[in-house]
N, C-alpha and C positions, 0 to 999 in steps of 0.2 A: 647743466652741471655735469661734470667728471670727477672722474678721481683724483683732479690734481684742484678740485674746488670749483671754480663757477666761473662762466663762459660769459662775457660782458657782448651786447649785440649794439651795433649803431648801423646811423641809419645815412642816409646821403644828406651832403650836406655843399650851401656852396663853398667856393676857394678866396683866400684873401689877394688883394690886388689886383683879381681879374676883371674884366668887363665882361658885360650884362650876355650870356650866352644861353641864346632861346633854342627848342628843341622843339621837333614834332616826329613823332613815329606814327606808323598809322600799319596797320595790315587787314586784309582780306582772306579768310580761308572756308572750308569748308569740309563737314566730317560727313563718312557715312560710314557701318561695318564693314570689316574688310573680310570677314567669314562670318558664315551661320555655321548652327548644327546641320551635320547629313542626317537628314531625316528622308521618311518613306515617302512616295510620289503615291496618288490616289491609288495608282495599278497596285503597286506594292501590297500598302496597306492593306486592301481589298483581299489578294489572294492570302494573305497573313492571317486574314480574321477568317478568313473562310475555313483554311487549314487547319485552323485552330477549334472553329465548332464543329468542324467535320469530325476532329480526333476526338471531341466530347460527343459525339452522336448526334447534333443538334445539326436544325437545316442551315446550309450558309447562307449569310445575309446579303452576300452580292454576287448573285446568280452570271451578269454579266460582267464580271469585273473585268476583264480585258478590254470592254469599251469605256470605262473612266478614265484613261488618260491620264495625266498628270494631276489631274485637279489642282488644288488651291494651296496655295505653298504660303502658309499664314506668318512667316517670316517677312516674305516679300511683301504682303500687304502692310505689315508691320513698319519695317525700316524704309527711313525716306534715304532719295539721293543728295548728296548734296544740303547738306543742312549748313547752311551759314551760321562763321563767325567772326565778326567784327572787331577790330581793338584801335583806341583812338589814343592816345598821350600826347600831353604839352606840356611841356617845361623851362622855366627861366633861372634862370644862378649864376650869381658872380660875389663876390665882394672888393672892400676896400682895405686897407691897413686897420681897422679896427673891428669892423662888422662884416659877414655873412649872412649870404639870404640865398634859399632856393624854396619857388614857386611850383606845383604841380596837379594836373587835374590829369583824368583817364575815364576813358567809356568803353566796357565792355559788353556788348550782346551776344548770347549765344542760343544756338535756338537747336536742341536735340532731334536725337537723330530716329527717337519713334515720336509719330505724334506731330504737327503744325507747331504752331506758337503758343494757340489758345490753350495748349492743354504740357507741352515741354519747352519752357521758355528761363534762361538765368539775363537778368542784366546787372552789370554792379558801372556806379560812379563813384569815384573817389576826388576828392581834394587834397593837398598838404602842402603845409606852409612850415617853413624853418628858417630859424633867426639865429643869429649866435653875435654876442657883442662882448667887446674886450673892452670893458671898463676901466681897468688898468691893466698895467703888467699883470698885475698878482687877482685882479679881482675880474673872475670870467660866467659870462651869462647866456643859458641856451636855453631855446623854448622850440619847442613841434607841434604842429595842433594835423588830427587828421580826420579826417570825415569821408563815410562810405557808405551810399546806399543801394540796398540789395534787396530786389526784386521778382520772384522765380514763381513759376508753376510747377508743377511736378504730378508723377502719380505713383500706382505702386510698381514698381521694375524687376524686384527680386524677393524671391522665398514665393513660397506655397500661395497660390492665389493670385499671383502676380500676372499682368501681363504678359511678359514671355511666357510664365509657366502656363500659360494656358492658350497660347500659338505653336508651343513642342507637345502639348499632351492632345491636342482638336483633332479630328478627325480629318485627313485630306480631301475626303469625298466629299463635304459640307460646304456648299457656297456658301460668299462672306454672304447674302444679301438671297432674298426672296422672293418670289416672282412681282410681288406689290413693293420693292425696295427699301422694305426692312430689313433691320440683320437678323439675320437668322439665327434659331435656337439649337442648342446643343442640345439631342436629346439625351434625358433624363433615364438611361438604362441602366441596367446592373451594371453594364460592360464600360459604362462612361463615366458614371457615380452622376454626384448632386455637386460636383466642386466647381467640373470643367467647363464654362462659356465662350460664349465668342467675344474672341482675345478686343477686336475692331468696336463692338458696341463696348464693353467695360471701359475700353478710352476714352470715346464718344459720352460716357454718362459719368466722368470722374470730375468734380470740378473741384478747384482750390487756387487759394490767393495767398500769398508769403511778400512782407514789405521786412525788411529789418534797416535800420537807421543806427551807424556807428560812429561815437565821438571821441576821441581818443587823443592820447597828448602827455610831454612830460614836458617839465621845467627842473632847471639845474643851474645850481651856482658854485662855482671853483674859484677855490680862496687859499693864496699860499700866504698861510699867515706867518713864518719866516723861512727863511733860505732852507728847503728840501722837504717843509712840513704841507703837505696841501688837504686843504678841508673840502669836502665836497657832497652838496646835498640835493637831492633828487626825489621829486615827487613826479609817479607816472600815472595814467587813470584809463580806464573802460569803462564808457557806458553806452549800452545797444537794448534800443527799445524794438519792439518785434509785435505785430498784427499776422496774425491769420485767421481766415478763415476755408472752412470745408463744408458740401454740399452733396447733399444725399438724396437724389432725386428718386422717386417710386419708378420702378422700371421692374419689368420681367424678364429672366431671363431663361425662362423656359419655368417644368413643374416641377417643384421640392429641390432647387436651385439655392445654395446654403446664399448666394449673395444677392437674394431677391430682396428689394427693398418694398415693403408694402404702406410705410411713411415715411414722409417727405420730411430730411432733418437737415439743420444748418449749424455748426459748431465754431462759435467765434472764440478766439482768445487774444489776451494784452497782457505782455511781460514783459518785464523791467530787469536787468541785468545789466552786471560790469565787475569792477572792481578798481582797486588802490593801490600805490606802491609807495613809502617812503623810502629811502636810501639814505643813511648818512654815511659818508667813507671820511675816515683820517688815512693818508697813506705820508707816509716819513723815509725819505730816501737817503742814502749818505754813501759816499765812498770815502776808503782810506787805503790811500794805494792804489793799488789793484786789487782790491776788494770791494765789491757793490752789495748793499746791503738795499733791502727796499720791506719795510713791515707797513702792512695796511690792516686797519681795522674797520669792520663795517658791521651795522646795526641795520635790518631789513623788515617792518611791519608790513604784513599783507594783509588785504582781506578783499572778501569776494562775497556779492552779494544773490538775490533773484527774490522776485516777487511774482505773482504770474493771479491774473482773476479768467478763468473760464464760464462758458455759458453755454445752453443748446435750448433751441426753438424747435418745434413741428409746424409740420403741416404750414406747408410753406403758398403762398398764392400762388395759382396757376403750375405749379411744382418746378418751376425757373428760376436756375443760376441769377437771372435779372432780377429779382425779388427776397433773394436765400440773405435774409439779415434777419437778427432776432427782434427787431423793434417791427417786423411786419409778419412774422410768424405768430399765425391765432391758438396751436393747444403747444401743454405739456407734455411730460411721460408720465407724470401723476405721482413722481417720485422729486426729488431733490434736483434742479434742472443748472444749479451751478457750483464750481468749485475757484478753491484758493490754494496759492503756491508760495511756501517762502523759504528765502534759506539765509544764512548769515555765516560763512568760516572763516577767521583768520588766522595766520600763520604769524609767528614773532622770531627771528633769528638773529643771532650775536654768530658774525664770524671773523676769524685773523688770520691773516696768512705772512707769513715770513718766505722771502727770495734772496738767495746768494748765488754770487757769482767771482769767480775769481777770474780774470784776466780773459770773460767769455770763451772759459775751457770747462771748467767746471760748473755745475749749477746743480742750486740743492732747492728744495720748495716744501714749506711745510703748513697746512692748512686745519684749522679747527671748527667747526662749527655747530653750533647748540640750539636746533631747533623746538619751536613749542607750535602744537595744531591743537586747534579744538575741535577736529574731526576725531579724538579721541576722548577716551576719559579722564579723570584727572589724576588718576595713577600711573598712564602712559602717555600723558600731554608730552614729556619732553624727551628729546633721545637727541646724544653726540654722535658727531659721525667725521672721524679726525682723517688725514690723508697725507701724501708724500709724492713726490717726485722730486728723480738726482737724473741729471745727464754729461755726458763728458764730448763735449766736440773733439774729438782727435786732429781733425784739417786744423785745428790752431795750435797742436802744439808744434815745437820748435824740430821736433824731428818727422816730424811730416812734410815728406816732399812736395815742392811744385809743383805742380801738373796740371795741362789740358784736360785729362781724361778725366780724374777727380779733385772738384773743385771744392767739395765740402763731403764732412763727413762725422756724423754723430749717432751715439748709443745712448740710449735712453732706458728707465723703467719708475713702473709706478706702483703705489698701491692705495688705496682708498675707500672709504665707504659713503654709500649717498643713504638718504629717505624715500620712501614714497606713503606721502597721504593719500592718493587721489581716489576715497573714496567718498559712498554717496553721504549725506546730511544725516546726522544723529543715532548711528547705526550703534550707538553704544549706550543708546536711552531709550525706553520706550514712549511712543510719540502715541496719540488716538489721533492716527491718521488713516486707519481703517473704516471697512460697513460693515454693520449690520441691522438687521431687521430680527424681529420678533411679535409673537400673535398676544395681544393683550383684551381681554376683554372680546376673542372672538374675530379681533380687528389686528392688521399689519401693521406695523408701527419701526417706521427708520431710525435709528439711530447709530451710534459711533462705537469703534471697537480698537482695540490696540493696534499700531500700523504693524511694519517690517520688527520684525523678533529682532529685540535687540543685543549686543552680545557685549556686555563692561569689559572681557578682557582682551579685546581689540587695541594692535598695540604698531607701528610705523614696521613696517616692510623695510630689509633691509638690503642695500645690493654691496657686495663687498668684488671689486678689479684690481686685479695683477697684472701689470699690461710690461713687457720690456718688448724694446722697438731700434728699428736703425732707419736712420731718415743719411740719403745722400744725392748729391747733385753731381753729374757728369758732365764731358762733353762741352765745358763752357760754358754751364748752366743750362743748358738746354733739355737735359734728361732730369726729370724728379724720383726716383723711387722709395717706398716706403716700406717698411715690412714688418710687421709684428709678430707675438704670442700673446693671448689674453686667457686668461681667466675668471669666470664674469659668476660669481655665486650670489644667487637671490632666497635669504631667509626670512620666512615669517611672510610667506606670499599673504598679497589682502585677496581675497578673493569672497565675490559678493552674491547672495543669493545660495549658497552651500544648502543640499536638502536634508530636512531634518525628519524624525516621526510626525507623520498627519495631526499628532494630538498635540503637537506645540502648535496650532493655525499657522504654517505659512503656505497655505493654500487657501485662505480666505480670502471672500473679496477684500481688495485693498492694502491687504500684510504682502509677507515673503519673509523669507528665508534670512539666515543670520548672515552676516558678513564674520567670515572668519581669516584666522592667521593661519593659510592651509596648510606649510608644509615647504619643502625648499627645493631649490634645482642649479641644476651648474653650466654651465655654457664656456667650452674650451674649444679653441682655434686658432688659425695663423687668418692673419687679414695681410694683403699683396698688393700695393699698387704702381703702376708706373705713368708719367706721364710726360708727354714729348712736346715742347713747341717749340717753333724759330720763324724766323722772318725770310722766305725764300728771297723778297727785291723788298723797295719802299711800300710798294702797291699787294703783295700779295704776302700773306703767314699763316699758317695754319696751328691747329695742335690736335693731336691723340690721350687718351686716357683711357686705360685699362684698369680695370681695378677686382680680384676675388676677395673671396672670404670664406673659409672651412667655419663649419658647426657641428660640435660634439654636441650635445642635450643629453640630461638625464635627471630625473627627479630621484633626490636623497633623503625626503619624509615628505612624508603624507600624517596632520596628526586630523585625522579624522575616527571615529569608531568602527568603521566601517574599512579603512585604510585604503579607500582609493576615493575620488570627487569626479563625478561624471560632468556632462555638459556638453553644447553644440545640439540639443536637441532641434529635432525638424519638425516637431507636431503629432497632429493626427493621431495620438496614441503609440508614435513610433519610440523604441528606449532610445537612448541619448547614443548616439555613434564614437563618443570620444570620451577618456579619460584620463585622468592622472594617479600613474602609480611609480612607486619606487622602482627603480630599474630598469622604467621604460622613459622615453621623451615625454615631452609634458602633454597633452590632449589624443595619444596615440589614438589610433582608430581600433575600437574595439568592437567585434562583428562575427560573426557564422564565416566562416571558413569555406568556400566554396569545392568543389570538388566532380567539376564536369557537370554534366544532364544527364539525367535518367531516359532508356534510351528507349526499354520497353518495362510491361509490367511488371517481367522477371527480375530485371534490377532494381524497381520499386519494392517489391516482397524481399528481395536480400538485404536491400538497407535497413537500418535501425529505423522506426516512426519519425516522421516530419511533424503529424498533426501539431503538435505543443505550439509548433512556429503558424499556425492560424486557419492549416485543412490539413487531409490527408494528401500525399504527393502522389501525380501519377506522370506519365512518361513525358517528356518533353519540359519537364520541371527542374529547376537548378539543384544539384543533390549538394549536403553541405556535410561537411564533417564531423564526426562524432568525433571530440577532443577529448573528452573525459572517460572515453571508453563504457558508458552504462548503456549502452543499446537504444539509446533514446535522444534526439535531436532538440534538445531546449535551452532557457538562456543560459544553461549551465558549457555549455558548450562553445560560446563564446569566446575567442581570443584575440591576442594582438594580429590586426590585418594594416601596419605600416603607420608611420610618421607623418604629418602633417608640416614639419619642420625640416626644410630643407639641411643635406650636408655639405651645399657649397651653393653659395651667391655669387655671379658675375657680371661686370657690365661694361662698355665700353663707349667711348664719346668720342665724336670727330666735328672739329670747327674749322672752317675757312672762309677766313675775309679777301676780300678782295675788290679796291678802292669803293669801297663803303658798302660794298655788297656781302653778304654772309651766308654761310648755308652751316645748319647744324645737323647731327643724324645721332642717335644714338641706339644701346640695346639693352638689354638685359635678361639675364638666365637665370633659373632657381629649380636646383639638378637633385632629385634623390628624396624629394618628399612624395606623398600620395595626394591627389586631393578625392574624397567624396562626391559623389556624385546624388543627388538626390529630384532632378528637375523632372523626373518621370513619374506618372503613375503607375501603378502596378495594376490598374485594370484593365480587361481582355481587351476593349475597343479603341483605348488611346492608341495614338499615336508612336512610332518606333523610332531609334535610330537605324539606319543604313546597316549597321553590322548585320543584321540578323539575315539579312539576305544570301550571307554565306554558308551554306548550310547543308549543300551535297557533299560534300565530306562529313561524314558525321564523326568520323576521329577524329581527324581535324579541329572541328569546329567544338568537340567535347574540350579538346585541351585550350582551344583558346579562349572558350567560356570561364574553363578554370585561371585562366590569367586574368585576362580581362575586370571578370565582375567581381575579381577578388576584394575589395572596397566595396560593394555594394551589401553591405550586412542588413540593413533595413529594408524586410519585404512587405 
């Protein structure tokens, strides 16, 4: 949907009067990372840790560390070479003067690039069949049926806990594997915590099974019930049923290891999901003159459903993935060992649009449409949201000269407003979709508590675009360029999960937080594109595509009591790295201000106190800045440390055929945001990046600490 109303999508289809034209594609490829992190070699590491308990007083841990060597680069054990990917496609289509038909099936395997098959595996097959028949002139019939089955393993990849995170935080000097060829333990020191394992065995013990099954398909009939009035009605449908399960084998992973499992658990579940579409359109065309009139009217019922029944087993026989189902698992938890999932939303919409056109110079376009969700309540179920676009082709009028060089040439602009519902289920009622327990009679006793706080005046997100544009073709058509201004205002943001006082529970098991209408933001830029093709002979053509984008951002309210909404939290007791407030971009990074390393004590005793931020500092510590001027280092001190939001997008595409052979390349940039960095621990004995090796310079390396870790506000 845009601002000039709603964007109709089709699919392939075959052609009338042609004969039956079969297809096979087929490819071979294969991935593997094309960079890691620089990280520290065992040598490194070793004199790093040493240096470090030498400057605390304490004995160093690795007396000989110039004979460790590289040690174990937990990277390379990690990423395989060469990980196959497979793609198979077949297809038939032709038709006759009345009927179209096109046939297709596909096989994709792809098999990830940490991990074998048995533990990083996607496969999907797909089918689809398309029909289309011309009953009469006036009376036309289409139908698509599509089916896709999708099969995968997976594990954890990313955030705290993850695999990678815990092959950049491992110590280099720890072999994967132990002199009896077990893997070996991470130990369990201050300096390592109780988080970090070995990254090789957490793979090795992750097991899980993912099937989903997708049916899918519309049918449509097109009916000119007289000269320029055509009827046209369209039922489209999803339905994708879905099996997993997950396995939780007893495994150690050293002592007071937070991911020690000391019972064997298996977690199966079965959900049911899809959704509907009717469509009815009347569209009514007419010219008089050189006037084209074209009004359509369309009526749009939706709805989407899900069901979901969950279960969990212990103590599983022999503690084997080969065994992990709950019809063979002998205990409970002693608590409630299943759940249920359902939801039900539909959407109802009445939309019209009107299109003019004079003599394809002028064009006018005017769009209405009256939505209703039951994702809200019944005082904000419905909201309008009307639109417009006018363009004027200049290449057609009369005083526009011929020419080579410009062969078309049009101004445009728009303006419009959309919806957005997409939030979660019932967030404007309250549901007892919550837990709790209490002690009755001496004894614990489960029962149910109110879910997610829910919030009645939750009300449709709105986006309001101002878009004017010049579209022009050169060169013979052979050049495309595009160029805009937009103005893209989003009020009444939904946003979900907003923290409220402890004493409303959404920090209970099973609640959360309100869904509220946060507050609004503006998004202002020129969007660029150009694009080149031509046919150099029969047998060879190529084409180029360049394409930017500038972004302004800026949030214009916040209606919170609080007047800003945090978020992007990483855990652990860390505060939330980003937020939203007026006058800055939307999720800025908000953090301690860095300000060099304290170099000795002296400069530790002149700064204002660190302690607040979680010890006292001493030399070799990143010193941060007092922003508020009270002599005291705490969250009060915190400011904006950069955008998450880039201030220009670009990318660029290159294709070349050549007698049926192709090569494609392309790229893309995203220039003048920050990103966060958070995949490190902050204890003495993990693992480092590479930077820190620079560091005979200590001026030097003072000022490039202050650049560098300026994003790094969470210590």
């Amino acid at each position: 949907m845009g601002a000039n109303g709603i964007i109709l999508v089709t699919t392939k289809k075959g052609k009338k009067n042609t004969k039956t034209k079969v297809s096979y594609n087929g490819s071979t490829g294969f991935q593997e990372a094309s960079r890691k992190l620089p990280l520290l070699n065992a040598t490194e590491y070793a004199l790093l840790v040493n240096e470090s308990y030498a400057a605390a007083g304490q004995a160093v841990p690795y007396p000989n560390a110039a004979g460790l060597g590289k040690g174990t680069d937990w990277q390379d054990e990690l990423f395989r070479k060469g990980a196959p990917i497979i793609n198979n496609d077949f297809s038939f289509s032709g038709g006759s003067d009345k009927v179209v038909y096109a046939v297709s099936a596909s096989d994709l395997t792809q098999e990830g690039i940490i991990g074998e098959a048995d533990k990083s595996k996607f496969k999907r097959n797909t089918a689809r069949m398309s029909l289309g028949f011309d009953v009469t002139d006036k009376f036309k019939v289409q139908a698509t049926v599509n089916y896709a089955y999708i099969h995968y393993r997976n594990f954890n990849d990313s955030g705290l806990g993850s695999v990678l995170f815990n092959a950049v935080n491992a110590p280099p000097t720890l072999s994967p594997y132990d002199a009896d060829g077990n893997y070996s333990l991470v130990p369990s020191t201050p300096g390592l915590g109780a988080e970090i394992i070995n990254p090789l065995a957490q793979l090795d013990n992750t097991f899980n099974d993912n099937v989903f099954k997708r049916l899918s398909g519309n049918f449509s009939i097109d009916y000119e019930i007289l000269k320029g009035l055509t009827i046209t009605s369209r039922i489209g449908f999803n339905s994708v049923t879905g099996q997993a399960k997950n396995f939780a084998k007893i495994v150690d992973y050293g002592p007071s290891k937070v991911f020690n499992v000391t019972r064997s658990r298996v977690d199966q579940n079965q959900t049911n999901s899809g959704d509907y579409t009717f469509d009815l359109f009347a569209t009514y065309k007419k010219n008089i003159n050189n006037h084209h009139f074209a009004v359509t009217v369309i009526n749009t019922i939706y709805k989407e459903y899900f069901t979901g029944l969950y279960a969990s087993g212990y103590d599983i026989p022999y503690n084997s993935w080969a065994f992990a189902d709950i019809k063979l698992a002998t205990g409970t938890s002693g608590s409630k060992d299943v759940a249920s999932g359902y939801a039900d939303e539909r959407r109802l919409s009445y939309i019209g649009r009107l299109q003019y056109d004079f003599k394809e110079k002028y064009l006018l376009s005017f769009v209405y449409r009256r939505d209703g969700s039951t994702r809200f309540g019944p005082s904000n179920t419905v909201a309008e949201f009307p639109s417009m676009t006018a363009g004027w082709v200049i290449s057609n009028e009369p005083f526009f000269p011929t020419s080579e060089t410009v062969n078309f040439l049009k101004v445009r602009g728009s303006y419009g407003s959309l919806g957005n519902d997409q939030i979660g289920s019932n967030r404007y009622t309250g549901t007892l979709s919550g837990e709790a327990t209490y002690v009755f009679d001496g004894a614990l006793v489960n029962g149910t508590a109110i879910g997610v706080i829910p919030n009645p005046n939750i009300k449709w997100e709105v986006g309001r675009k101002f878009d004017v544009g010049l579209d022009t073709k050169l060169f013979n058509n052979k050049v495309n360029i595009t160029a805009d201004y937009y103005n893209d205002r989003r009020s009444d943001l939904l946003i979900e999960g907003v923290p409220a006082s402890a004493i409303a529970g959404g920090a209970a098991p099973g609640s959360g937080n309100a869904t509220i209408n946060a507050g609004t933001t503006t998004n202002k830029g020129f969007e660029f594109a150009i694009d080149y093709a031509t046919h150099v002979s029969n047998d060879l053509s190529f084409r180029m595509n360049y394409n930017l984008t500038t972004i302004s951002n800026n949030v214009t309210e916040v209606k919170t009591l609080q007047k800003y909404v945090e978020g992007g939290g990483f855990g652990v007791g860390q505060q939330a790295p980003s937020r939203m407030v007026v006058n800055h971009d939307i999720g800025y990074y908000y953090g301690y201000q860095t300000d060099g390393i304290f170099q000795n004590e002296a400069e530790v005793n002149a700064h204002p106190s660190q302690a607040a931020l979680g010890a006292p500092a001493q030399p070799g510590d990143i010193r941060f800045k007092d922003i508020n001027g009270d002599g005291v280092i705490d969250p009060n001190d915190r400011t904006d440390l950069g955008s998450p939001v880039p201030t220009m997008v670009m990318g660029f595409n290159f294709d070349v055929n050549y007698k049926g052979f192709d090569l494609s390349a392309y790229t893309y940039a995203s220039i003048g945001n920050e990103i966060a960095r958070n995949y490190e621990r902050v204890l003495s004995d993990v693992n480092r990046s590479n930077v820190v090796l620079d560091r005979s310079d200590r001026r030097r390396h003072q000022q490039h600490s202050a650049k560098s870790y300026q994003c790094r506000d969470q210590q």
